[in-house]
RODO-2510 file (C-alpha; in nm, 4 decimals, decimal comma):
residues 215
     n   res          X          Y          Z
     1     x     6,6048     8,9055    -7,0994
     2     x     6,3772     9,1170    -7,3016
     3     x     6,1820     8,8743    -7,5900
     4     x     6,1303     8,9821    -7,9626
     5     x     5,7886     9,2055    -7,9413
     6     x     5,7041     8,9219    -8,2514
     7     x     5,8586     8,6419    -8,4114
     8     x     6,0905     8,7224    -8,6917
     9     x     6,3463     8,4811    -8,9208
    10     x     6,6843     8,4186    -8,9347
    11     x     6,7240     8,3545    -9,3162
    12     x     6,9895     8,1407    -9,3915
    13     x     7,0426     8,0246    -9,0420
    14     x     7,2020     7,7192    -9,1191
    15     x     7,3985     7,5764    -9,4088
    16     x     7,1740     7,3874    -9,6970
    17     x     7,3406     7,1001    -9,6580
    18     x     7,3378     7,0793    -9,2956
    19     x     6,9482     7,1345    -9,3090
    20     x     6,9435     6,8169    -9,4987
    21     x     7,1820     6,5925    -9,2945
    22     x     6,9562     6,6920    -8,9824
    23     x     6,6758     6,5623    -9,1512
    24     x     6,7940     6,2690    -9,2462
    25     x     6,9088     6,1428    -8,8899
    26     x     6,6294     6,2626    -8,6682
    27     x     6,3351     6,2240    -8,9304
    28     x     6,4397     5,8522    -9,0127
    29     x     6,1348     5,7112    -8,7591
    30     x     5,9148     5,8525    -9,0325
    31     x     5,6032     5,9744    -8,7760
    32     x     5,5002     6,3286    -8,6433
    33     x     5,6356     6,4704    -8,2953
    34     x     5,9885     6,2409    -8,3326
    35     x     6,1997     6,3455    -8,0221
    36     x     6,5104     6,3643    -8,0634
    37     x     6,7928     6,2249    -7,8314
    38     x     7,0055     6,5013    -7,7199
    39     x     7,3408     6,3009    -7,7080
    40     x     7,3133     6,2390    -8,0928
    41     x     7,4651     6,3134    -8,3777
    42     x     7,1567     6,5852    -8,3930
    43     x     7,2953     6,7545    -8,0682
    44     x     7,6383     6,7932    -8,2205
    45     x     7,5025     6,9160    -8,5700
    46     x     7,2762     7,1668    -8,3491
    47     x     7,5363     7,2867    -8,0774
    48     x     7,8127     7,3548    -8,3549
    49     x     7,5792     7,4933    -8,6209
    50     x     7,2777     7,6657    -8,4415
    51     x     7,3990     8,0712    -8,4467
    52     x     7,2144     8,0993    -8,0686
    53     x     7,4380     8,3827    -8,0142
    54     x     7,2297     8,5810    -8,2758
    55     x     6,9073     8,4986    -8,0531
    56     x     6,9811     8,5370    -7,7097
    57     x     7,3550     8,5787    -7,5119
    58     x     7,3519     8,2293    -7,2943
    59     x     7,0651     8,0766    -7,4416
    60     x     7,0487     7,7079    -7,4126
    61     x     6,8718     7,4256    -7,6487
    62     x     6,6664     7,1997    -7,3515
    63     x     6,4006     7,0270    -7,5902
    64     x     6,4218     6,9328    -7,9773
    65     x     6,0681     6,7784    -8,1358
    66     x     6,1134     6,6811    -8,5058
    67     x     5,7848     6,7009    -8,7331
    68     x     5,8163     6,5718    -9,0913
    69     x     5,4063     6,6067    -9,2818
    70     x     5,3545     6,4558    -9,5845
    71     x     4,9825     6,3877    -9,7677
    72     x     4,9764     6,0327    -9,6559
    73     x     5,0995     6,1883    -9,2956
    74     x     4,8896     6,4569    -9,2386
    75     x     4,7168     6,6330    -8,9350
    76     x     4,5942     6,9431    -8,7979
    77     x     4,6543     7,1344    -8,4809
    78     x     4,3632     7,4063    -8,3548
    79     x     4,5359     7,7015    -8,1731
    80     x     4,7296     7,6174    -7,8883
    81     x     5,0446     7,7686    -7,6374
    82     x     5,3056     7,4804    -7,5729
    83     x     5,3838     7,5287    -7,2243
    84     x     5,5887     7,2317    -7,1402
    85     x     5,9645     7,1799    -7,0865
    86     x     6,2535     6,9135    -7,0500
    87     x     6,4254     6,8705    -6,7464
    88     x     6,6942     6,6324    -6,6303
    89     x     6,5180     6,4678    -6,2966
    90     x     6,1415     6,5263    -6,1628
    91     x     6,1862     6,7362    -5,8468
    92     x     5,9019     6,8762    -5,5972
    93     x     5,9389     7,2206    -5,6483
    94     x     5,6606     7,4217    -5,6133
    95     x     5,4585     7,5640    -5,9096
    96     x     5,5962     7,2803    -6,1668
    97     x     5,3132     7,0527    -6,2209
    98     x     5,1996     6,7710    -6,4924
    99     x     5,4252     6,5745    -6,4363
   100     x     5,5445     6,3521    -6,7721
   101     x     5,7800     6,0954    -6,8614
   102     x     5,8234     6,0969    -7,2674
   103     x     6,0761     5,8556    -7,4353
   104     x     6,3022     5,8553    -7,0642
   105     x     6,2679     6,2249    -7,0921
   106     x     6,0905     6,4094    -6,7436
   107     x     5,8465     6,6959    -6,8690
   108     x     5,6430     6,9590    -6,6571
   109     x     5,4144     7,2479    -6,6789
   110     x     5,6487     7,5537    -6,5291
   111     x     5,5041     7,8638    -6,3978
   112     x     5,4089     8,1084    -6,5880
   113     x     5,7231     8,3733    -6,5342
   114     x     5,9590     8,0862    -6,6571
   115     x     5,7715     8,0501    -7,0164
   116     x     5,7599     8,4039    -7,0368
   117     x     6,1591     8,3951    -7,1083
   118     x     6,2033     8,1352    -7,3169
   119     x     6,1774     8,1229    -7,6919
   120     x     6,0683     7,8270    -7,9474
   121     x     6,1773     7,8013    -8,2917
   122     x     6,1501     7,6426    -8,5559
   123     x     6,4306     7,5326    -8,7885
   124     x     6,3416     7,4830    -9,1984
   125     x     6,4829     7,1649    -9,2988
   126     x     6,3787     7,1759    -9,6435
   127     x     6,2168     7,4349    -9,8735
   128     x     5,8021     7,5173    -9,7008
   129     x     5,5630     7,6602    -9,9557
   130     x     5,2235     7,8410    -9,8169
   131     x     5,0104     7,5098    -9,9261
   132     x     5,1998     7,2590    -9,7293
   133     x     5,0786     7,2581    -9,4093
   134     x     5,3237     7,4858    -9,2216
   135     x     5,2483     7,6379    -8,9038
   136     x     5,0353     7,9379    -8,8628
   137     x     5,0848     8,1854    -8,5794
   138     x     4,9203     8,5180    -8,3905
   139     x     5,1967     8,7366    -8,3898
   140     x     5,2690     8,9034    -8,0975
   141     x     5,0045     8,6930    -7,9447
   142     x     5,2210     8,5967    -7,6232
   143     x     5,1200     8,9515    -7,4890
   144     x     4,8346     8,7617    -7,3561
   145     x     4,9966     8,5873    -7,0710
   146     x     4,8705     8,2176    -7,0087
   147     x     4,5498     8,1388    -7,2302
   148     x     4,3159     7,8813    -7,1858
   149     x     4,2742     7,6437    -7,4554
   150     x     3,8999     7,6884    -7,5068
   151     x     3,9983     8,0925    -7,5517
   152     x     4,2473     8,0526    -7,8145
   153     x     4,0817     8,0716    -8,1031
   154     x     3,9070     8,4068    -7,9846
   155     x     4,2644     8,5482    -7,8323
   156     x     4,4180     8,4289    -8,2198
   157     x     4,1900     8,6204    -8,3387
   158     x     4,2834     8,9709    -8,1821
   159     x     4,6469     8,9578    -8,3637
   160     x     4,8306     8,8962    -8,7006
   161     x     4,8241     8,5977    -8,8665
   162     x     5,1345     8,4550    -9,0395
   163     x     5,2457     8,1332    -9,2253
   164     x     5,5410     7,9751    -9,1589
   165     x     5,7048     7,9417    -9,5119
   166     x     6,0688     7,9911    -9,6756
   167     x     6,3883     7,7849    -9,7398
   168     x     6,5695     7,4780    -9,5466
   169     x     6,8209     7,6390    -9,3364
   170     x     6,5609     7,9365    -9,2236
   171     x     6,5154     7,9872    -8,8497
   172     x     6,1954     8,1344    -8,6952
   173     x     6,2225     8,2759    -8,3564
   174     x     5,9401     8,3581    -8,1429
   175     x     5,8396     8,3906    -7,7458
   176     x     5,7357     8,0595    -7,5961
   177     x     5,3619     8,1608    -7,5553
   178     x     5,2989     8,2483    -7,9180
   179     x     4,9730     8,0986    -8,0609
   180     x     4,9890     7,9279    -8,2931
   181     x     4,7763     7,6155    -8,4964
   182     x     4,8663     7,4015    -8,8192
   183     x     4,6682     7,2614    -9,1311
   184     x     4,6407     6,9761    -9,3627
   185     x     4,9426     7,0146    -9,6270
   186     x     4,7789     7,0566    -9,9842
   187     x     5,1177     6,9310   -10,1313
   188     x     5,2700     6,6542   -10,2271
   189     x     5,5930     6,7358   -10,0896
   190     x     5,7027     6,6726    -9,7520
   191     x     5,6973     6,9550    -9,4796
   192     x     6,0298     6,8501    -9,2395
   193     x     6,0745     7,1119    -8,9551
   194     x     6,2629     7,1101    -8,6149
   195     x     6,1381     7,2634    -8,3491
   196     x     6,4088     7,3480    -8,1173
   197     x     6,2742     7,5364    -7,7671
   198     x     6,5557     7,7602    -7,6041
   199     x     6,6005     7,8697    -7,2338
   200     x     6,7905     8,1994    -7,1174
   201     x     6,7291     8,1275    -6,7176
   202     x     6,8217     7,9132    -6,4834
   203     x     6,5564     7,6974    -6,3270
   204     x     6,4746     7,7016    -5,9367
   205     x     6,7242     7,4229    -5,7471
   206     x     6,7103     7,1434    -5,7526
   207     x     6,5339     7,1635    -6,1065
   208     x     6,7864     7,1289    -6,4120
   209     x     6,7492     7,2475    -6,7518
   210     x     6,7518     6,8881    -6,9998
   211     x     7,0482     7,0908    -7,2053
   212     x     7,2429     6,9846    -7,4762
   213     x     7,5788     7,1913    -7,2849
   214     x     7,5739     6,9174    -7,0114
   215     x     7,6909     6,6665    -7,2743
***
């Protein structure tokens, strides 16, 4: 699969009021990074509402991180690349390394081929201003291969900036190794967002995808 040469939106993704019933069931915990069970009501919402046939033909949901910022829950993120996925079982297979177990869910660090086709996005689920914290990324950024972490602030540097801002029910799509960082919301409104990571390849046997399809 070919990725997006930069991230772009989906306006209008998903239906208003489906934006706000997913953030009512997987924000209830009330703290940042909330991951959310895939055999949930979230899962069905996502699987029956998510238009993933608009982003990539076979693409699969394997990991779904909720974020909800608000002024008395507030934090900042330097620029980064996520490079971890979900899987269903830890295997020995070899080039898949940090090995994690997070809320019963097995994370690694893939190679560097299998983040270079996947996608991450990040699902609106209420209306995002420019002054509440939303996430900033270097567009087109993922052209850089694999950074390291004290060279992403010079790599961000090298590519347009954007801010993540628009209306619940907005989808933005971008490759896996975009860079990206996050700031303090100025706001006294919340900032609820989904990220939802997507696969469009098949992992090495015996290594499985964590999918929402298998349920």
């Amino acid at each position: 699969m070919r990725l997006p040469d930069k991230p772009y939106w989906l306006r209008n993704a998903v239906r208003r009021d489906v934006a706000q019933e997913l953030r009512s069931l997987c924000l209830a915990a009330k703290r940042p990074g909330t991951r959310i069970e895939l055999t949930s009501d979230i899962a069905l919402l996502l699987t029956q509402n998510l238009p993933l046939h608009l982003i990539s033909s076979g693409a699969i949901i394997t990991r779904v991180v909720g974020f909800d910022k608000q002024q008395n829950q507030n934090w900042t993120l330097p620029w980064h690349q996520d490079r971890v996925i979900a899987v269903a079982e830890q295997q020995e297979v070899p080039g898949y390394k940090n090995w994690s177990c997070k809320a019963g869910i097995w994370h690694c660090e893939p190679p560097e081929h299998v983040l270079e086709t996947m996608l991450f996005t990040r699902l609106l689920l209420e209306d995002i201003g420019p002054d509440q914290g939303g996430m900033e990324f270097a567009a087109g950024s993922h052209c850089a291969g694999l950074v390291p972490s004290d060279q992403a602030d010079d790599q961000a540097k090298r590519f347009p900036k954007e801010l993540e801002a628009g209306k619940a029910g907005d989808l933005l799509v971008m490759p896996m190794l975009t860079l990206h960082r996050s700031g303090k919301t100025h706001s006294a409104k919340s900032r609820a967002v989904l990220r939802i990571d997507l696969a469009t390849q098949s992992l090495p046997s015996p290594l499985q995808w964590l999918s929402l399809r298998n349920e």
